[in-house]
C-alpha positions as CSV (number, residue, x, y, z in Angstrom):
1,X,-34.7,2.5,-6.2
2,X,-31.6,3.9,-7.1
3,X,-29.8,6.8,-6.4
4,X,-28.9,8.9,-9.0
5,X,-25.3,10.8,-8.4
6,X,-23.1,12.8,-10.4
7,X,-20.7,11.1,-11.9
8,X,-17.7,11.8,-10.0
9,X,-19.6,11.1,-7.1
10,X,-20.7,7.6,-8.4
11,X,-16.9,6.7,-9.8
12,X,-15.8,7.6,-5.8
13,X,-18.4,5.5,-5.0
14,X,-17.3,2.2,-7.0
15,X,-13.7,2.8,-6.0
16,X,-14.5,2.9,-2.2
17,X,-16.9,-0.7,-2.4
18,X,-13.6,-1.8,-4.6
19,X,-11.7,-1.3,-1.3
20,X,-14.0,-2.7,1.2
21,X,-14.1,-5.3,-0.8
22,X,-9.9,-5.5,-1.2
23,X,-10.1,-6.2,2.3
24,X,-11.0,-10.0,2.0
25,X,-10.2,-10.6,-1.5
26,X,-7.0,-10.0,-3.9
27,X,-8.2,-7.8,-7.0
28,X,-7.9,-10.5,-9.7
29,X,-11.2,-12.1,-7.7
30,X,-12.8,-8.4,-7.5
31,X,-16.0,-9.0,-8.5
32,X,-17.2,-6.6,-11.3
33,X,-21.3,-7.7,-10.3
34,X,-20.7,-7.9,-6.9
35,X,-19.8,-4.5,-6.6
36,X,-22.0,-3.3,-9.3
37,X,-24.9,-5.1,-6.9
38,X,-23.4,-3.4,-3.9
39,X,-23.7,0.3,-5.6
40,X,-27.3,-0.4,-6.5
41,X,-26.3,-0.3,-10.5
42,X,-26.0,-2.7,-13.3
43,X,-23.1,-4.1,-14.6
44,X,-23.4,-1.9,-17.3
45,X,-23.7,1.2,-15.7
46,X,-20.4,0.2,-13.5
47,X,-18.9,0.3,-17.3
48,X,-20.3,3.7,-18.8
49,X,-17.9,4.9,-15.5
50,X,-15.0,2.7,-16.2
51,X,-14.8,1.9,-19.7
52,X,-13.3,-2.0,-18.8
53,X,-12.8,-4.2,-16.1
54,X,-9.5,-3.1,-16.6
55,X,-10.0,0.1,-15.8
56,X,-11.2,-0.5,-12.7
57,X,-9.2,-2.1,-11.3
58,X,-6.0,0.2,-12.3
59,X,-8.9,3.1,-10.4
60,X,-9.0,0.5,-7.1
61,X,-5.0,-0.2,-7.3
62,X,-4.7,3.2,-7.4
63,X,-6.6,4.6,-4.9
64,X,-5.2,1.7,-2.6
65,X,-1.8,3.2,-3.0
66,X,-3.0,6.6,-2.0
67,X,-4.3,5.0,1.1
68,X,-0.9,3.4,1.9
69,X,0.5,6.6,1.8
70,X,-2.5,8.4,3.9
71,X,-2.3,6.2,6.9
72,X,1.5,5.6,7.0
73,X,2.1,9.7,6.9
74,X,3.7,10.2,10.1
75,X,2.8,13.4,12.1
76,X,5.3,16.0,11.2
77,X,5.6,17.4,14.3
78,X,7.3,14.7,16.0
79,X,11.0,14.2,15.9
80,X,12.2,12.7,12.9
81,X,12.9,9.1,14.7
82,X,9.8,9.2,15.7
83,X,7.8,9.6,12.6
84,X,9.9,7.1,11.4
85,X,8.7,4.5,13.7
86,X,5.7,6.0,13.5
87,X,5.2,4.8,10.1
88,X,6.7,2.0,9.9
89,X,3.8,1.0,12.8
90,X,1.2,1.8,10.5
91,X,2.4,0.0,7.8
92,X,2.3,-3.0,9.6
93,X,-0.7,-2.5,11.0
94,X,-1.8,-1.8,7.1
95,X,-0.2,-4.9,6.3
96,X,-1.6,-7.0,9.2
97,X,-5.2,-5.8,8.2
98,X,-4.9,-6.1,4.7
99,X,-2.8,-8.8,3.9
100,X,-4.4,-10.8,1.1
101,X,-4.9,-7.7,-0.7
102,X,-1.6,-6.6,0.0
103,X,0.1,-9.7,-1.0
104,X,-2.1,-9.6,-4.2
105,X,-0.9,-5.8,-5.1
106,X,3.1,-7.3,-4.1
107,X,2.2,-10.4,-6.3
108,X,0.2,-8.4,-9.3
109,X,3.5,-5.9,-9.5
110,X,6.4,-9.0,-9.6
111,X,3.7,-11.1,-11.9
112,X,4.4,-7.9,-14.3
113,X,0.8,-6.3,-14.3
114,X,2.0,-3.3,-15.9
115,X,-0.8,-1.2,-14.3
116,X,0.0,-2.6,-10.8
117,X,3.3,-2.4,-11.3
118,X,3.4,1.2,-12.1
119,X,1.5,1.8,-9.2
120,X,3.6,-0.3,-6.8
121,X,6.6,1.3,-7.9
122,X,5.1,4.9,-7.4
123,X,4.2,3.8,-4.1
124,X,7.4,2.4,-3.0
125,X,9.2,5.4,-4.6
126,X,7.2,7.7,-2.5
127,X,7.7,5.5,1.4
128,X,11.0,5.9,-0.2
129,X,11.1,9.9,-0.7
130,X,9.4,10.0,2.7
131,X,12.1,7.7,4.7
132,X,15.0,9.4,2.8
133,X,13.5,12.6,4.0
134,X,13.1,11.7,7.7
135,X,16.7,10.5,7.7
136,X,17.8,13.9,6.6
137,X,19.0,12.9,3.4
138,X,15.6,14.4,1.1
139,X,18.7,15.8,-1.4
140,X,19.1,11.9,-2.6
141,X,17.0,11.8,-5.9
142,X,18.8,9.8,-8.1
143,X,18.2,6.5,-8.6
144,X,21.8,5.2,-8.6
145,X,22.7,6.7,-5.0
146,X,23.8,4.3,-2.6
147,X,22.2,6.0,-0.1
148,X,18.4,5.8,-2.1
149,X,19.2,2.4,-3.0
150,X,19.7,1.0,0.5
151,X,16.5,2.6,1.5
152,X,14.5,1.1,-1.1
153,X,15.9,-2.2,-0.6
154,X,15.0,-2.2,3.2
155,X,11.7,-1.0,2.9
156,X,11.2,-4.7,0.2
157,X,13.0,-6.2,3.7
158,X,10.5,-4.1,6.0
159,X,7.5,-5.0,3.7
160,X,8.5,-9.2,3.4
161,X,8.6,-9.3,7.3
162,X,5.6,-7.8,8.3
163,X,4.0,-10.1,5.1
164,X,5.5,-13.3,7.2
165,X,5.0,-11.8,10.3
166,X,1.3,-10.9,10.2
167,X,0.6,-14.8,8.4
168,X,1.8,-15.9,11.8
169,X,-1.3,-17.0,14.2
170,X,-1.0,-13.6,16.7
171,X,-0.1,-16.2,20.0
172,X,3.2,-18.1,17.4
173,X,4.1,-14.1,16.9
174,X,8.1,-14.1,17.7
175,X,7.0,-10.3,18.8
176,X,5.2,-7.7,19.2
177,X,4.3,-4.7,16.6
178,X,7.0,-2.7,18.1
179,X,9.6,-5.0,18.5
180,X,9.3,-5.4,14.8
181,X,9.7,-1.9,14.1
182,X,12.6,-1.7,16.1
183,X,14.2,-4.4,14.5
184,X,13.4,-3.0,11.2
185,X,14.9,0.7,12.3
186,X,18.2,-1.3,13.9
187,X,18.5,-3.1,10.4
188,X,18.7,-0.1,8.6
189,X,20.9,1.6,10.8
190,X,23.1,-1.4,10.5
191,X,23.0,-1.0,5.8
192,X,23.3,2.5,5.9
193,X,26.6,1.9,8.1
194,X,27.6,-0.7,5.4
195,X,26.7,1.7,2.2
């Protein structure tokens, strides 16, 4: 028998077996039924909580951005180059663990989804907020500055290595979580020398 929840309850509810299932699958093969049949509902009572298929998935995207942001938040009372590396760890860890999913939300947003890219670009906007921040340099909010463009463009860099790196088989790795954060740190140190 079903349970019965209120309805914000139940659209948490669909969201989070969205993620789970994320985790093995890109969202253009989300299943509506499977997850409907995971929730204990029908397929049409997935839909009186997200009108289309649609819907959910721009709820799933969404939330998978959030999450992004959640685990990569460095702890704020570490030195500033340490919550750097700090986060840039657990993005690749994120990426490593997640890295169909994550090439399908990379691939949905450049394949022109407009609801994955809007949420893409929100979600590089704000690692980019965050890293512009931790340098020192949170006055930087306009688009054109050479300073908020460099970031953003190493954070595609950061985010297409630890793709590659993480498709690797772990023992053909060329190194180590934290060598590749420190590689990542020393190329940015290197572009913001050259901006």
């Amino acid at each position: 028998m079903r349970q019965r929840l209120p309805a914000e309850d139940r659209r948490r509810q669909l969201v989070g077996i969205g993620l789970m299932m994320l985790r093995n699958r890109p969202i253009h093969e989300l299943s509506i039924d499977a997850v409907a049949e995971e929730a204990g509902i029908s397929r049409g009572l997935l839909f009186h909580y997200f009108p289309t298929k649609r819907d959910f998935y721009i709820a799933v995207i969404s939330a998978a951005g959030r999450r992004l942001l959640r685990v990569t938040k460095p702890d704020p009372t570490l030195p500033p180059d340490e919550q750097l590396r700090q986060m840039l760890l657990a993005f690749v860890a994120f990426v490593s663990r997640r890295r169909d999913s994550y090439i399908s939300f990379v691939r949905g947003a450049a394949g022109g989804d407009n609801y994955v890219v809007e949420v893409y670009s929100e979600t590089r906007a704000s690692l980019t907020a965050r890293v512009l921040d931790l340098l020192g340099e949170s006055t930087v909010d306009q688009p054109a500055s050479p300073v908020r463009l460099t970031v953003h463009a190493w954070l595609a860099y950061v985010e297409d290595l630890a793709i590659e790196w993480s498709g690797l088989p772990v023992d053909d790795r060329p190194s180590s979580p934290e060598e590749l954060v420190d590689h990542s740190i020393a190329a940015l140190t290197t572009l913001r020398r050259l901006s």
